[in-house]
N, C-alpha and C positions, 0 to 999 in steps of 0.2 A: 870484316868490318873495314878493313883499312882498304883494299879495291874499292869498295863502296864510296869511301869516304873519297879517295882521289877521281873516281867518275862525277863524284856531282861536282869536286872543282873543276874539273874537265868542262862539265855542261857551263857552269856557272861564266866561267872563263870565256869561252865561246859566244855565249848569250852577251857578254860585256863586248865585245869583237865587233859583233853586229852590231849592238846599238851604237858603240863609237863610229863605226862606218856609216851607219844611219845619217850623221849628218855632214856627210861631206856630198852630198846630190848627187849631180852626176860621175862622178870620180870614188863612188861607193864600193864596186867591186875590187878597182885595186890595192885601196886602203885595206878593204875586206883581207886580202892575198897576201901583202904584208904585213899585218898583222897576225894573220896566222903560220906565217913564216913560209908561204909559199913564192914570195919575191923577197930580194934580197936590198933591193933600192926600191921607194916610188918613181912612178913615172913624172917626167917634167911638165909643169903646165896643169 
């Protein structure tokens, strides 16, 4: 039960990710990458 239960925060978390990257237009992906902690700063600009 308790795997279960940290998978769907997982998804849910994820899902939140995306749609916060959603609206930064064109500068979506690297929001996307910090956010999910695959950058450790944004890029400038």
């Amino acid at each position: 039960m308790e795997a279960a239960t940290a998978k769907r925060l997982d998804l849910l978390i994820d899902a939140q990710r995306r749609h916060v990257a959603h609206f930064a237009g064109e500068q979506w992906q690297p929001l996307l990458d910090y956010l999910s902690g695959q950058l450790k700063h944004l890029p400038e600009g």
